[in-house]
C-alpha positions, 0 to 999 in steps of 0.5 A: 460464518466465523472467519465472515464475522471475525472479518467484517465485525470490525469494518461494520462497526467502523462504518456505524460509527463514522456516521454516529456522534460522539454521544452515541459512540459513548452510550451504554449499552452500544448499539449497532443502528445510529439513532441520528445518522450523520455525515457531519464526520466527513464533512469534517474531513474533507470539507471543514476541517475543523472539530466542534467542540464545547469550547467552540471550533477547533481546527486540528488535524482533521484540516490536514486530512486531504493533504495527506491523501494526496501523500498518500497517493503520491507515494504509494503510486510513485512506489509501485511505478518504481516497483514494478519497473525493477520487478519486471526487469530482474524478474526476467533475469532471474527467470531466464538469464544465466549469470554468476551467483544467480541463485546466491542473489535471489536467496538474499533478495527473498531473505529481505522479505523476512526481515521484519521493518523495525530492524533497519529504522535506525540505520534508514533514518541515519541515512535519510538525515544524512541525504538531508530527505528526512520529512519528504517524498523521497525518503518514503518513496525510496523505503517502500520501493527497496522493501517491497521490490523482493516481494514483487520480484518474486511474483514476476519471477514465478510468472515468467517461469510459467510462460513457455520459452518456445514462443520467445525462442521463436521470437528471437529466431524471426529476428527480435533481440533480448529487450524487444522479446520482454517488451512485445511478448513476455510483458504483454502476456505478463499482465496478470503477474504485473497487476499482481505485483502493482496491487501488493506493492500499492496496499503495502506502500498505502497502508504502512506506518511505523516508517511513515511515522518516524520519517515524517514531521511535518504535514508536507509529507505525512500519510493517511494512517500517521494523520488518523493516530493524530486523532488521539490526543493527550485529553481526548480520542475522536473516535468518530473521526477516526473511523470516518477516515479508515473508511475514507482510506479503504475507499482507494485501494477497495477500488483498486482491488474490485477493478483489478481482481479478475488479474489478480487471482491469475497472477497470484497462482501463475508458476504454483503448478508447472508442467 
């Protein structure tokens, strides 16, 4: 019950004070039931775009707010597409193929994981300004990739270690090559390891921060949790806005999760225990 409320304590009172007003949030004592529920919150976000104020309409960043969505899912599904091809591919390298410094690589490639993000802002960002992708898709989409893709590696790698090597030797001796075995038995059999790797790779492109805000400027290329910060400005915080869209941001990757979920646990698990 504690570990229940420690976690959901705080989306619960996200979502109350989503559908609350501004004169409610500010009220002493607070209070859990809002006294006039209102979805004017996410009319604001999705609709209007702009904030009502005392000094009258103001449009600000909530006008922003479904273009960064649709950033968001740009880049989070253009990272996961790239992730999962080159997970895949050297995944089943690692697991199969022999090759000089196999081992030496894959340590280096598991140590990446440990390093947290802010040790390589700022030779990412000289890089990035260099190739002229600063404020794009690209430099998001290329920062996620490469940081996650390990992580993913991992996963694939495990989960092709847990498929026995008898059925693709007895795919080789009916005539298939290397590449024709991955693409007809192993990927097909590696479903959950796969939707594994597409829902961390997705969370963790979708839910990222600190490079989403150093390496984007301008509205072209922002994401959801950069566009929610700007919610807190000089003067003032709009908190109502603010947890109306953290509960608009958890509604994709909610999906995702729930649909998937069944593939998930499966491949989360797959290589813990051998034979």
């Amino acid at each position: 019950m504690i570990v229940f409320v420690w976690t959901f304590a705080p989306i619960i009172w996200t979502l109350v004070s989503s559908i609350s007003t501004r004169l409610e949030l500010l009220s002493i004592p607070p209070h859990w039931i809002p006294m006039k529920p209102t979805l004017e919150n996410y009319m604001q976000l999705l609709i209007t775009g702009s904030v009502e104020t005392s000094s009258g309409t103001v449009t600000g960043s909530a006008v922003y707010f479904k273009r960064a969505m649709a950033n968001s899912l740009i880049v989070a599904g253009s990272s996961t597409v790239i992730i999962l091809i080159l997970s895949s591919l050297s995944g089943y390298a690692f697991a199969r193929l022999r090759f000089p410094g196999k081992n030496l690589l894959f340590i280096i490639f598991i140590f990446i994981i440990a390093v947290p993000v802010w040790a390589f802002i700022i030779p990412l960002y000289s890089m990035m300004a260099h190739w002229g992708l600063l404020d794009t898709y690209s430099s998001l989409i290329l920062v996620y990739s490469s940081w996650t893709a390990p992580f993913c590696l991992w996963i694939m790698r495990s989960y092709y270690e847990s498929i026995p090597l008898e059925i693709e030797e007895s795919a080789m001796t009916d005539g298939c090559n290397r590449f024709q075995v991955l693409r007809r038995i192993v990927l097909p059999l590696s479903v959950p390891g796969l939707v594994s790797a597409a829902v961390v790779s997705f969370l963790s492109s979708w839910n990222e921060f600190t490079i989403a805000l150093i390496f984007t400027s301008t509205y072209n290329a922002k994401t959801v949790p950069v566009i929610i910060s700007e919610f807190i400005s000089k003067y003032t915080v709009e908190y109502e806005l603010m947890c109306a869209g953290g509960i608009l941001s958890i509604i994709a990757p909610l999906l995702l999760v729930l649909f998937l979920q069944k593939y998930l646990i499966t491949g989360m698990i797959a290589g813990a225990v051998k034979a």
